[in-house]
C-alpha positions as CSV (number, residue, x, y, z in Angstrom):
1,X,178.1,65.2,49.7
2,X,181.7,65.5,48.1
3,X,183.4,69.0,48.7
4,X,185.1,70.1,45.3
5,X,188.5,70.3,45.9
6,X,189.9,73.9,46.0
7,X,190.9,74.8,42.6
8,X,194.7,74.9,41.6
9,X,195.6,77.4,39.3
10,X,198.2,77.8,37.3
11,X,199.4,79.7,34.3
12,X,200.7,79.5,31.2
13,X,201.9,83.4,31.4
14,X,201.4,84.9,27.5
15,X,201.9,81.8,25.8
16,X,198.3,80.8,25.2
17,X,198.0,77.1,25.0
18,X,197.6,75.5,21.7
19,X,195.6,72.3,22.5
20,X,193.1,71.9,25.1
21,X,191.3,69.0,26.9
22,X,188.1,69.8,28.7
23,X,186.8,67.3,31.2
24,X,184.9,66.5,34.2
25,X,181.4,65.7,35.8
26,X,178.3,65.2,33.9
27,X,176.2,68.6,34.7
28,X,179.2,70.7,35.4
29,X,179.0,72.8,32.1
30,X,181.7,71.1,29.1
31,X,179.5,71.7,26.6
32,X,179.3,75.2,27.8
33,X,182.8,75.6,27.8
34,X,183.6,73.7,24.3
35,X,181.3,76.5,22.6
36,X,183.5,79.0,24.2
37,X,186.4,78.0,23.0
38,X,184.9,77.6,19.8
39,X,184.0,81.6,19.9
40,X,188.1,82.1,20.8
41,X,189.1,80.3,17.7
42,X,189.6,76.5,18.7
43,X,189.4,74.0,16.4
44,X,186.9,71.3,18.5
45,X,185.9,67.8,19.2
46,X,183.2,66.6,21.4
47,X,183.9,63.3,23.3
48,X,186.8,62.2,20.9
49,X,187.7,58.9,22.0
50,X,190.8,58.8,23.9
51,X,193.0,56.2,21.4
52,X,192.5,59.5,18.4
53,X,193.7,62.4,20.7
54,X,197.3,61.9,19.9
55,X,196.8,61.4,16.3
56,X,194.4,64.7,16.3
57,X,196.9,66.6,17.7
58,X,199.5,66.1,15.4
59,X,196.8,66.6,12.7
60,X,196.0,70.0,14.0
61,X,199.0,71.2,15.0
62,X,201.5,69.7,13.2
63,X,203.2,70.5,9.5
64,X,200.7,72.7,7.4
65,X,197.7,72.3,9.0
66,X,195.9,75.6,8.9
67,X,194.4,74.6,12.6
68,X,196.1,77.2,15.0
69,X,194.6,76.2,18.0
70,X,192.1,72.8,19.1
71,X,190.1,71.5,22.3
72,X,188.7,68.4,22.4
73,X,186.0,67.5,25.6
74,X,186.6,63.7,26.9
75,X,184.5,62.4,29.7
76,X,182.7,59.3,31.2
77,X,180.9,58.7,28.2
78,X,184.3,57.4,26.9
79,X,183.2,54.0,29.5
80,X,186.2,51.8,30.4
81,X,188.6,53.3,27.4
82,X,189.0,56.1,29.7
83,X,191.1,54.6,31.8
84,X,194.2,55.0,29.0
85,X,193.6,58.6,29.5
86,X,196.4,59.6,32.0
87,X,198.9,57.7,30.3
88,X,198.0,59.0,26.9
89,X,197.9,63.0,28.1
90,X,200.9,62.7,29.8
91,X,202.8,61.6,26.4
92,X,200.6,64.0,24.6
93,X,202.2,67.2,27.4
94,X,205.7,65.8,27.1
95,X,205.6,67.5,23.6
96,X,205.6,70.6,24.8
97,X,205.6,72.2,21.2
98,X,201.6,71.8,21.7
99,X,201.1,74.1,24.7
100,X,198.8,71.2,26.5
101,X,196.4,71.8,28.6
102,X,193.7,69.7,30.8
103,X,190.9,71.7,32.1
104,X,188.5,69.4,35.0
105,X,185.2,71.2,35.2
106,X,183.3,70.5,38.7
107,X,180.9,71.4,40.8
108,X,178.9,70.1,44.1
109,X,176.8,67.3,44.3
110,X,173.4,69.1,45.1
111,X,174.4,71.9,42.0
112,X,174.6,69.0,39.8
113,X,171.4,67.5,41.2
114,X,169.9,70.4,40.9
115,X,171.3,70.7,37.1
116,X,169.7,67.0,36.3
117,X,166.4,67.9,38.0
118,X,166.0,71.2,35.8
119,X,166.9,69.7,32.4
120,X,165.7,66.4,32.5
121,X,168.7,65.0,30.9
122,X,169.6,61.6,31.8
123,X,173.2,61.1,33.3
124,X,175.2,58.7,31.5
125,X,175.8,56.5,34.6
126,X,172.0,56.4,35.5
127,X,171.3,53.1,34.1
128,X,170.4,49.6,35.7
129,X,168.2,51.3,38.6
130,X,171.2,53.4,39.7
131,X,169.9,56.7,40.8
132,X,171.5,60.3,39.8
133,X,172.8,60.8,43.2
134,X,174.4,57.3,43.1
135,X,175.4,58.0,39.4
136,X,176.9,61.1,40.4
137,X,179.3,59.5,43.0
138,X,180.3,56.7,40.8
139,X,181.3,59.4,38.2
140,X,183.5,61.5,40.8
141,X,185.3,58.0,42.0
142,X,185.8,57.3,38.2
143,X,186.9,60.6,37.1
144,X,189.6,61.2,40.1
145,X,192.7,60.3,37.9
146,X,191.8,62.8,35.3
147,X,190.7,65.0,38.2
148,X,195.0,64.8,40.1
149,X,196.7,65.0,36.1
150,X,194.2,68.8,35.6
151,X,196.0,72.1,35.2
152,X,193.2,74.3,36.2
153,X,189.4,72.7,38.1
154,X,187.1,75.0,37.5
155,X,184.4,74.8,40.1
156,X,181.1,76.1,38.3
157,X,178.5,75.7,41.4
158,X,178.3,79.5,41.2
159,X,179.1,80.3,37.8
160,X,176.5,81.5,35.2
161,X,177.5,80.9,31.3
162,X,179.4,84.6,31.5
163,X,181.3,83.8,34.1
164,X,182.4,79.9,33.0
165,X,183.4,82.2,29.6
166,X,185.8,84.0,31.4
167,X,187.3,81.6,33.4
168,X,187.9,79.3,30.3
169,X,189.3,82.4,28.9
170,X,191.9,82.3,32.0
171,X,192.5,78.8,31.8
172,X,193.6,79.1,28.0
173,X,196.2,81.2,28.3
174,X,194.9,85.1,29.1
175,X,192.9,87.6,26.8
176,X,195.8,87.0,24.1
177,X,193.5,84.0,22.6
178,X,189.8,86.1,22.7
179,X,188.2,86.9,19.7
180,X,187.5,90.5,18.5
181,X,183.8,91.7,19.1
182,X,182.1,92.2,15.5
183,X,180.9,95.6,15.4
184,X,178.3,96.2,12.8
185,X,177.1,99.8,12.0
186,X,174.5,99.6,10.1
187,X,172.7,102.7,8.0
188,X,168.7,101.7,7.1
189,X,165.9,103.3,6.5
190,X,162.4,103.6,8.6
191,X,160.0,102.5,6.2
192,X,161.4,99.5,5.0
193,X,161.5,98.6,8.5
194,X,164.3,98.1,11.7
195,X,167.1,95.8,11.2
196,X,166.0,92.2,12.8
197,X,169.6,91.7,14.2
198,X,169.8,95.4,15.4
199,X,171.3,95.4,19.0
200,X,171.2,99.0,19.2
201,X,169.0,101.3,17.2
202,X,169.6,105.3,16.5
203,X,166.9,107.7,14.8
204,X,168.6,110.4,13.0
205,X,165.4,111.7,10.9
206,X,166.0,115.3,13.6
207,X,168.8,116.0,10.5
208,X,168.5,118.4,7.8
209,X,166.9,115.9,5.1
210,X,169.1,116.1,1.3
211,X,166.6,114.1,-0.7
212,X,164.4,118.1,-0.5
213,X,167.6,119.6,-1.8
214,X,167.5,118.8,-5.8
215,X,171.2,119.1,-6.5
216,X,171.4,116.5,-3.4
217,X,169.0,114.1,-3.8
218,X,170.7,111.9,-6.5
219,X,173.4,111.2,-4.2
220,X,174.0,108.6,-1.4
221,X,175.2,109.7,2.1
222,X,178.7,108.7,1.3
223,X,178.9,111.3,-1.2
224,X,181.2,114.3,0.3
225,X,179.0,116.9,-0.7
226,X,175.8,114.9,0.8
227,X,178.0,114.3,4.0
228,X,179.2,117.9,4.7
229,X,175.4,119.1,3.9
230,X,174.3,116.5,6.6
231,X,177.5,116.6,9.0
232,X,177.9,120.9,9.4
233,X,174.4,120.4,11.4
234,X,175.4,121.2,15.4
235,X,172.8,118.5,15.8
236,X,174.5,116.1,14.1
237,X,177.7,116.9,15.1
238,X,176.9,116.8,19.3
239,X,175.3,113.4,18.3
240,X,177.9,111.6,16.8
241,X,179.9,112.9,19.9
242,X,177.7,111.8,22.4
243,X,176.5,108.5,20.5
244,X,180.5,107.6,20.0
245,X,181.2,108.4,23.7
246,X,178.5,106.4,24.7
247,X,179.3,103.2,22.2
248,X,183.0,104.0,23.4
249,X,181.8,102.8,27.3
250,X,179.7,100.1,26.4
251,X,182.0,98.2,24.4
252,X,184.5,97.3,26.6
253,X,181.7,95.9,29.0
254,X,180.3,94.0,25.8
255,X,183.3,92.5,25.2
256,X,183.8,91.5,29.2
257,X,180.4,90.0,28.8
258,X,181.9,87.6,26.2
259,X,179.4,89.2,23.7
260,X,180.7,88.6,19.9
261,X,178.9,90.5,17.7
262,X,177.4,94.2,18.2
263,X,174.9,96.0,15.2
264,X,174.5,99.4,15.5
265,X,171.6,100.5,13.7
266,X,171.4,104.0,12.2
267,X,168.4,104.8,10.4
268,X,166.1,108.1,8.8
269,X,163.6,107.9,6.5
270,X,164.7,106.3,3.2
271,X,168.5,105.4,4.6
272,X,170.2,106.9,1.7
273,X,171.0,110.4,2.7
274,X,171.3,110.9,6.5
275,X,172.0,107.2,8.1
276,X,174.4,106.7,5.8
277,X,176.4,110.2,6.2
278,X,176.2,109.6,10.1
279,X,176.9,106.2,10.1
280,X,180.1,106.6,7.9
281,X,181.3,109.3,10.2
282,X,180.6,107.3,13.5
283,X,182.7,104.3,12.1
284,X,185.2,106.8,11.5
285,X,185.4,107.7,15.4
286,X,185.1,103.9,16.7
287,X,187.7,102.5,14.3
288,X,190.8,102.3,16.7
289,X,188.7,101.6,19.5
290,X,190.7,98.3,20.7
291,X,189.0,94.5,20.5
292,X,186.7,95.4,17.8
293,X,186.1,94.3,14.0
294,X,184.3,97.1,12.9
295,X,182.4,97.2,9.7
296,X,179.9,99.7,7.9
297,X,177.5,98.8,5.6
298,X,174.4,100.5,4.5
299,X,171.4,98.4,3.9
300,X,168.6,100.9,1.9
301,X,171.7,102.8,0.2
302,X,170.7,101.7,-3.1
303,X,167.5,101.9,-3.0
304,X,166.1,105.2,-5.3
C-alpha cells in the first residue's frame, strides 16, 4: 500500500481564489467536492478536457462575464491528454489576476478499495483484466505530476461529506467565499397539514386565538392590532424568547455543518392569526443574526 503523502498546506490569506482545479484518485471524493463548491458559488465543470481550461478561464473570469468565481474537476478519465496538464496550469497560475488554485484529493489504497467495493462503481483504469487494486496503483503513478504542481492534498481516508465540505472551504480561500444559510420561517396552519420541507416545526395553538374575537377575525396576523392582541400574551412573549435563543445556538452549528437551507415552521390552527403574528415577530429577532438569508412567508395567510 501507498502512504498519502503528508498534506502541504498553504494559504491564500483573505483573497479567496477565483478559479479552482480539483483533482486526484478515482474514489477519493471530486464529485463530492465539485457540489460543494457549487453550494459556495462556483461556476463548475466536470472533467473539462485539459486543451479548454485556459480558454474557460478567460471566459469566466475575464471582461463582462457575470461568472465571479469557477472550478473545474480534471482527472484520469482525461486518458493520455492529461499529460499537457502541468504545462497548461502552470501558464494558466502565471496570470495571477485568476487567483489559481489546484486542489489533489487522496486517500489510501484500502479506503479507496473499500470505496469501489461499497459502490460498485467501476474504476476507469479497470479494464483489460486489470484489477481495482492494480488500477488503483497505475492511477497514483499516472497522477504524480498533477500530485507535486497541487496547492493543498486533501487526504479524505477519514473524512465524511461534512468534513471534505470544510476543508474545500479552507482550500478556497477561508469562510469569505461560503454561502449564507437560507433561513425560512414559515407561518401554516394545522389542518391543512405540516410543511413537507419543515426542518423545524413550532405549535403555537397555547395563544390567545383572534379568529373568536369578531373585530379581529377579518385580519391576518400581520395586522398591528391582530399582532399586539396575540404578542401582549406572557406566553407568547417567553416563547419567542426562548424559541429565538434556542434558533440563535443552533444556527451557527447549521451553518458549520455546511447545511444551506433552514425552514422554521410556525403553525396554529388556520395560520392566519397566531403563526403569522409570531412568526413575523421571530424574524424580527433573527434578522441580524450573522450568515443567514432570512425570509418570512406565510403559507395559509390568505386562506379565509
Amino acid at each position: 500500500m501507498t502512504k498519502p503523502r503528508r498534506p502541504r498546506v498553504t494559504t491564500l490569506g483573505r483573497r479567496a481564489a477565483r478559479f479552482v482545479v480539483v483533482t486526484g484518485m478515482s474514489g477519493a471524493g471530486k464529485s463530492q467536492a465539485i457540489r460543494a463548491l457549487e453550494d459556495l458559488g462556483y461556476f463548475c465543470v466536470d472533467n473539462l478536457p485539459v486543451a479548454l481550461i485556459p480558454t474557460f478561464a478567460d471566459l469566466a473570469l475575464v471582461g463582462q462575464s457575470e461568472i465571479r468565481r469557477a472550478a473545474v474537476v480534471v482527472d484520469i478519465r482525461e486518458g493520455q491528454a492529461l499529460a499537457r496538464f502541468p504545462l497548461v496550469y502552470g501558464k494558466l497560475k502565471a496570470q495571477s489576476s485568476h487567483a489559481v488554485r489546484l486542489v489533489f484529493l487522496d486517500a489510501s489504497d484500502a479506503s479507496l478499495l473499500r470505496r469501489f467495493s461499497e459502490t460498485r462503481r467501476p474504476h476507469p483504469l479497470a479494464t483489460g483484466g486489470r484489477s481495482v487494486g492494480e488500477a488503483i496503483r497505475e492511477e497514483r503513478r499516472l497522477l504524480q505530476p498533477l500530485r507535486r504542481l497541487a496547492d493543498q492534498i486533501v487526504d479524505t481516508s477519514t473524512l465524511n461529506v461534512h468534513d471534505l465540505r470544510r476543508r474545500i472551504l479552507e482550500s478556497t480561500g477561508g469562510t469569505g467565499t461560503t454561502a449564507p444559510l437560507v433561513v425560512n420561517i414559515l407561518s401554516f396552519g394545522f389542518r391543512r397539514g405540516v410543511p413537507p420541507d419543515a426542518d423545524l416545526v413550532f405549535d403555537v395553538r397555547f395563544l390567545p386565538n383572534p379568529h373568536f374575537v369578531t373585530a379581529l377575525r377579518p385580519w391576518t396576523g400581520r395586522s398591528p392590532r391582530v399582532a399586539r392582541f396575540v404578542l401582549r400574551a406572557p406566553a407568547a412573549r417567553r416563547f419567542l424568547q426562548l424559541t429565538a435563543s434556542l434558533l440563535k445556538f443552533l444556527m451557527p452549528q447549521y451553518i458549520a455543518e455546511g447545511k444551506t437551507y433552514l425552514t422554521i415552521a410556525i403553525g396554529c390552527t388556520g395560520g392566519r392569526h397566531r403563526s403569522v403574528a409570531i412568526a413575523e415577530a421571530l424574524g424580527k429577532r433573527l434578522k441580524a443574526v450573522p450568515g443567514i438569508e432570512l425570509h418570512v412567508r406565510h403559507r395559509d395567510a390568505a386562506e379565509g
